[in-house]
C-alpha positions as CSV (number, residue, x, y, z in Angstrom):
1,X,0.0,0.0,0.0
2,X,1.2,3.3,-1.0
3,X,1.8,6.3,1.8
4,X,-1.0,8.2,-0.5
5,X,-3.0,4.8,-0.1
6,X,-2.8,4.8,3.5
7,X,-3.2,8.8,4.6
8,X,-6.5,8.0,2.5
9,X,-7.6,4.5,4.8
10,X,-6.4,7.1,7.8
11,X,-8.6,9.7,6.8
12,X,-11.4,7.4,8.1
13,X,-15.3,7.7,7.6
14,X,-15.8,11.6,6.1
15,X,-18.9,13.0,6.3
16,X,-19.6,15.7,3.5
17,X,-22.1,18.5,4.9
18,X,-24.3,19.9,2.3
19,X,-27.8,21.9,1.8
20,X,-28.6,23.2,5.3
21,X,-31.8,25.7,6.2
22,X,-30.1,29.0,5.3
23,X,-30.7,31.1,1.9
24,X,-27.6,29.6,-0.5
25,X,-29.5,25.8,0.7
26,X,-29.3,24.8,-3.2
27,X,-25.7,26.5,-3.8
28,X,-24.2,24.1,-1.0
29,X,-25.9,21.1,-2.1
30,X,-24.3,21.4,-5.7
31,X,-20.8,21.9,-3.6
32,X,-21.8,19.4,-1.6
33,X,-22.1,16.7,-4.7
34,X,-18.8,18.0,-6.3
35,X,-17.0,17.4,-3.3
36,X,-18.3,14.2,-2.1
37,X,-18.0,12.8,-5.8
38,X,-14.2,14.1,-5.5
39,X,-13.1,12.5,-2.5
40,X,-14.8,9.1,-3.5
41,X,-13.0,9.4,-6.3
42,X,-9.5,9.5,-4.8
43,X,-11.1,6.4,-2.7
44,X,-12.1,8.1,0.4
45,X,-15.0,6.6,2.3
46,X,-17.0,10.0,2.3
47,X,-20.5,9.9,2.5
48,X,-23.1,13.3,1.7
49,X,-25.1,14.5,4.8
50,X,-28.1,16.8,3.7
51,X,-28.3,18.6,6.6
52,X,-32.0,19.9,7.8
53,X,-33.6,21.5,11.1
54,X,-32.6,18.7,13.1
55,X,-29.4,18.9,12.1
56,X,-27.6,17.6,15.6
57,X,-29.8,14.8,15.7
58,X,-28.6,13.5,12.7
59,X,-24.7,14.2,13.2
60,X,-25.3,11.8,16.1
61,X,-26.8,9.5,13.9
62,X,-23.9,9.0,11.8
63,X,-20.4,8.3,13.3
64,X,-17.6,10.3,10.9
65,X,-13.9,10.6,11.9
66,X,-14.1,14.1,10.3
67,X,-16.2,16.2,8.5
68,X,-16.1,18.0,5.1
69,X,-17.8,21.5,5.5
70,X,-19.5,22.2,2.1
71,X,-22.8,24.2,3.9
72,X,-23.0,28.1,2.7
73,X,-24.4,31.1,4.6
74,X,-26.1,30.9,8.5
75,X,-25.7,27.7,10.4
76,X,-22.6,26.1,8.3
77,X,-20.6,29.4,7.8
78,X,-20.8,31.2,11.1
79,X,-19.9,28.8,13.8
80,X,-22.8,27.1,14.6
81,X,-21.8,24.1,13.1
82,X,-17.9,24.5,13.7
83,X,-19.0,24.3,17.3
84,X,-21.2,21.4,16.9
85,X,-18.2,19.4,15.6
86,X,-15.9,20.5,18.7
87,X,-18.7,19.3,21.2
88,X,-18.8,16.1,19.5
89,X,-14.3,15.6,18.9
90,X,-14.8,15.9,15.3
91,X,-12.3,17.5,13.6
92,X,-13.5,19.5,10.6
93,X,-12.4,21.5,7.4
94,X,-12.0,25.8,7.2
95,X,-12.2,28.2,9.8
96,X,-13.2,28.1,13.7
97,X,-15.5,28.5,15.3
98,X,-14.9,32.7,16.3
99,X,-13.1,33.3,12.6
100,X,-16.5,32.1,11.0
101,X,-18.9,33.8,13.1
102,X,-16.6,37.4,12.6
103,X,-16.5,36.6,8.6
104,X,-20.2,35.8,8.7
105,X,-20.8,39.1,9.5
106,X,-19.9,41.6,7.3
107,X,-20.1,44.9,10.1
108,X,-17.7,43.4,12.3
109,X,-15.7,42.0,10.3
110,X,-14.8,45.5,8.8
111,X,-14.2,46.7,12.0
112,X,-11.7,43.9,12.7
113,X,-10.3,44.7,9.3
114,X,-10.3,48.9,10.4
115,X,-8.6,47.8,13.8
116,X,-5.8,46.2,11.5
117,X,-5.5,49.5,9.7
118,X,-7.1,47.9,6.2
119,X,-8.7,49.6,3.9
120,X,-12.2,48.6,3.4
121,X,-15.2,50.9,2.6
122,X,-16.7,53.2,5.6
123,X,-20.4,51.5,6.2
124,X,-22.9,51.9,9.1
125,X,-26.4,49.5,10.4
126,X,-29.4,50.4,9.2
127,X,-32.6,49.9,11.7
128,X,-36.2,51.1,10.6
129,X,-35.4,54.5,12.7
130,X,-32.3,55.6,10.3
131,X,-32.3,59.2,8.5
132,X,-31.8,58.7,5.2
133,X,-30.2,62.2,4.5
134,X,-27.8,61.4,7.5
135,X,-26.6,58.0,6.1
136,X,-26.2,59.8,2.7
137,X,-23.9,62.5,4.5
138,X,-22.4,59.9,6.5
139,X,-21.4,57.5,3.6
140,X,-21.9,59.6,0.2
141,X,-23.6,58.2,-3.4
142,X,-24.1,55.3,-4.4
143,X,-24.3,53.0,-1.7
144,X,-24.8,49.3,-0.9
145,X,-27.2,48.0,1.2
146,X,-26.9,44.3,2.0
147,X,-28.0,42.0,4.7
148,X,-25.0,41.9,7.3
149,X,-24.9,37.7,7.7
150,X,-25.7,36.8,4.1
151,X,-23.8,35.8,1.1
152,X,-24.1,34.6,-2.4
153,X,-25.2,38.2,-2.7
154,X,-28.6,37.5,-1.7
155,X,-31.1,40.8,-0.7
156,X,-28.1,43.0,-1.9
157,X,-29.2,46.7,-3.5
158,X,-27.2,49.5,-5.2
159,X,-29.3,52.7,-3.8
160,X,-28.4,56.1,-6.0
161,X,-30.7,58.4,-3.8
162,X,-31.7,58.8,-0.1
163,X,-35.7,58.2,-1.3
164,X,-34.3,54.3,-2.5
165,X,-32.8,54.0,1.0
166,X,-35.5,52.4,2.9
167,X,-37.0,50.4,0.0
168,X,-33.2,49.1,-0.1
169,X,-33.5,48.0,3.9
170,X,-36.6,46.5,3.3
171,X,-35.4,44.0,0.7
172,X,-32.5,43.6,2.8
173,X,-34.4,43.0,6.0
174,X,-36.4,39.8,4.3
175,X,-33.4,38.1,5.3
176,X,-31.5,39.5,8.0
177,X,-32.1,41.4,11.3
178,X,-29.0,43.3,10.2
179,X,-28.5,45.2,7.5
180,X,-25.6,47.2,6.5
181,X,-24.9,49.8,4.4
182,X,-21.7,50.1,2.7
183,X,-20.0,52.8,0.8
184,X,-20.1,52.2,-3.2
185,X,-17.0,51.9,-4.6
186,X,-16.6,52.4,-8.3
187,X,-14.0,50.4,-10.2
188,X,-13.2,46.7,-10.6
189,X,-13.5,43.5,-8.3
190,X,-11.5,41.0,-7.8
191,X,-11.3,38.1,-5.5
192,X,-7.9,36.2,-4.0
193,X,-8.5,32.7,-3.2
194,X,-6.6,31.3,0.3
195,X,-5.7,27.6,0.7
196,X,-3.4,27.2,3.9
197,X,-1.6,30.0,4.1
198,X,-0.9,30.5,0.4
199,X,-2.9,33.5,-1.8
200,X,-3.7,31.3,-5.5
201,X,-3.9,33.7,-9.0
202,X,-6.7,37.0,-8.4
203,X,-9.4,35.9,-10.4
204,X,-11.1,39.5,-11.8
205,X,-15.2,39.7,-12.0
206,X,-16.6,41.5,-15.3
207,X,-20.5,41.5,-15.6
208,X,-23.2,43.3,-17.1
209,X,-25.1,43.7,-13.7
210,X,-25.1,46.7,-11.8
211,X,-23.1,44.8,-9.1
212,X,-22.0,41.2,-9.1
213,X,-25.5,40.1,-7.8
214,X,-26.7,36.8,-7.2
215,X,-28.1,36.6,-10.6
216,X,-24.4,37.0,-12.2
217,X,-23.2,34.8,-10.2
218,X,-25.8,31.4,-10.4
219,X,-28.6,32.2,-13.6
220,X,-27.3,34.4,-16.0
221,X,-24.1,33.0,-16.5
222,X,-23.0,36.0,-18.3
223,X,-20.2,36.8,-15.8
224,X,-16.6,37.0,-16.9
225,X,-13.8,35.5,-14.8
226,X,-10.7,36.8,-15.6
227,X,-7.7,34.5,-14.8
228,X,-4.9,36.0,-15.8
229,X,-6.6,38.9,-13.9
230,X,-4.4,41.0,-16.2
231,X,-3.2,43.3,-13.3
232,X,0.5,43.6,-13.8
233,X,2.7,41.3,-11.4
234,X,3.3,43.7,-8.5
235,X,-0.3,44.7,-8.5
236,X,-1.9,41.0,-8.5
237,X,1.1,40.4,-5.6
238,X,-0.1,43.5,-3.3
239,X,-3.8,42.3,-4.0
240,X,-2.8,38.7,-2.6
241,X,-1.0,40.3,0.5
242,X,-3.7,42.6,1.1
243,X,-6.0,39.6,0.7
244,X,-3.8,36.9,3.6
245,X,-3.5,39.8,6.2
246,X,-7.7,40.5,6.1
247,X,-8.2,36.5,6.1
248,X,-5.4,36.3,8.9
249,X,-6.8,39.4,11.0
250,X,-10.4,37.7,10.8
251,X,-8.5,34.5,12.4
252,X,-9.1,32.1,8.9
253,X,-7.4,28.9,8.7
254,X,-7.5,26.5,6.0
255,X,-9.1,27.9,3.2
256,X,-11.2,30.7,2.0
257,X,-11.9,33.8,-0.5
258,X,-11.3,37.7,0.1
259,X,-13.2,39.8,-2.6
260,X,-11.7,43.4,-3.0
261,X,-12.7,45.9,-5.1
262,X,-10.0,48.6,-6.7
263,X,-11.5,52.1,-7.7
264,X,-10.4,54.1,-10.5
265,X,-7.4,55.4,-8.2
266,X,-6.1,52.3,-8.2
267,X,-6.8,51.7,-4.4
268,X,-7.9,48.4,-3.3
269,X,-10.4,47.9,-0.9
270,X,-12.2,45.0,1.3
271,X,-15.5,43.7,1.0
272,X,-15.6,40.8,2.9
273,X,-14.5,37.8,3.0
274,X,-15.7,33.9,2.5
275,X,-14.8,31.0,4.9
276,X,-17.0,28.4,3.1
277,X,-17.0,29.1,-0.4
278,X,-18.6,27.7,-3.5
279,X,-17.0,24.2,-4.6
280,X,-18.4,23.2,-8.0
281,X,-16.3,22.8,-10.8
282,X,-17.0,26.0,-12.0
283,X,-16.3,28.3,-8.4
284,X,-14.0,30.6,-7.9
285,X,-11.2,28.9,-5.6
286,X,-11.1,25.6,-8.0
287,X,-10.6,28.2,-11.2
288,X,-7.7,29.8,-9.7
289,X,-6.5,26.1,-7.7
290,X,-6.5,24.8,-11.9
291,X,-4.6,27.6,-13.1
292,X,-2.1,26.9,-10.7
293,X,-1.9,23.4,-11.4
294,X,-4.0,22.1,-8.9
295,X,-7.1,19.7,-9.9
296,X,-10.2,19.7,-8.2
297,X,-9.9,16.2,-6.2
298,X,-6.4,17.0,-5.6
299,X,-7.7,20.7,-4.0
300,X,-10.4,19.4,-2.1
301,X,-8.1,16.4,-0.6
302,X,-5.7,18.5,0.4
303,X,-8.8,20.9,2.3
304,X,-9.6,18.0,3.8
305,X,-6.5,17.0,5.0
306,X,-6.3,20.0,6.8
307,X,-9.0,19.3,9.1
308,X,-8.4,18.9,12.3
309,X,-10.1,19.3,15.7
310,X,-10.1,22.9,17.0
311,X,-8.3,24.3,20.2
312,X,-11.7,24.6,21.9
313,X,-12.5,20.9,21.9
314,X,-11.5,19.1,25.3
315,X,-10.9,15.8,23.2
């Protein structure tokens, strides 16, 4: 038996957590199937687990040696389930249990990132009792107003005038308590994916959308994804260090995707960034994992072999 024959046999029973009850359920159950149908095929005994409501109940139902975290958005990216795992001694894939529930939301994770002396665009909470005009003077025109523990881009609106601003937390507010609202910064995004401790190739975003909206990203498919970027070297390098000190400052480990926008000064800025991100064939970290030579059962074997059981755990 080979030593990659037997790290595989040592990896033990994997569980692969998919679907969940939040917003991006259908998102995670398609990364959930690529990455179960990886590992099986580099002869891991992984197994899918469609997570629902009673989603304890049915990690005691099914003895794993370690888990695979492929659940998007509230319950598998904020540290509900990272601390489930720790309760139970499982070790498990991506960030712990405090890095995911800081990157989960977006408002303090800026002012993590504004502690650290990172750029990232000024922002403040809506509530229902907020002066438009005030939040206008406060932040400027445009602005983005997005629910503060979503992602996948999901009840996100571009507002132009202080009369869109509370149609704009409404939306919002259909699926979070919190809603933030976010300078707009005019230029070009980018995102820098993280596995380990190594920034992989920026990946730029071109679309046709007003912002790269949920549509661009899963239905319209009409999204470019630049890789080269075609920044010249020393920029792509300062975006990829800019990118490792905000997943570092949030606390990150393992893997994960920092998406930065550069305005037409050339000055990059944070916009948040991703602890559990999409893992079809066609996502972001496996694009710029391929261009660096990586395949995607060799990238998602290697995530997994990063699991491991957090400090928290008493096991």
């Amino acid at each position: 038996m080979s030593a990659t024959e037997q790290e595989i046999k040592a990896l033990g029973r994997v569980a692969v957590l998919m679907g969940g009850c939040s917003a991006e359920r259908e998102v995670s159950l398609k990364s959930g199937q690529a990455v179960l149908a990886a590992l099986q095929a580099k002869g891991v005994n992984a197994f899918g687990l469609d997570l629902g409501k009673n989603a304890l109940a049915q990690l005691l139902a099914e003895p794993m040696d370690r888990a695979f975290i492929a659940l998007h958005g509230r319950g598998g990216e904020d540290g509900c389930i990272q601390g489930a795992l720790e309760w139970l001694g499982v070790p498990y894939t991506g960030s712990d249990v405090m890095a995911s529930a800081l990157a989960m939301d977006k408002y303090k994770c800026k002012q993590v990132w504004l502690g650290q002396g990172l750029p990232t665009p000024a922002s403040c909470l809506l509530t229902p009792e907020s002066d438009p005009e005030q939040v206008v003077e406060h932040l400027g025109l445009p602005i983005m107003v997005k629910p503060a523990h979503e992602g996948s881009s999901l009840g996100m609106s571009k507002v132009d005038s202080a009369a869109d601003l509370k149609a704009a937390w409404e939306e919002a507010s259909h699926y979070d308590a919190r809603v933030l609202a976010e300078r707009y910064i005019q230029g070009a995004e980018f995102t820098v994916s993280i596995v380990g401790d190594q920034a992989l190739p920026v990946i730029g975003l071109q679309t046709s959308h007003a912002f790269y909206d949920y549509n661009a990203k899963y239905v319209t498919g009409d999204t470019q994804y630049l890789l080269p970027s075609g920044l010249p070297d020393e920029e792509q390098q300062a975006l990829q260090e800019l990118a490792l000190k905000a997943y570092q400052a949030v606390g990150c480990e393992g893997w994960g995707r920092v998406d930065i926008m550069v305005d037409a000064e050339g000055r990059p800025w944070l916009l948040e960034v991703n602890t559990s991100p999409g893992m079809t064939n066609l996502s972001l970290v496996p694009q710029a994992a391929a261009f660096n030579g990586m395949s995607f059962e060799e990238l998602v074997l290697t995530l997994l072999c990063s699991a491991r059981l957090k400090v928290f755990s008493g096991h």
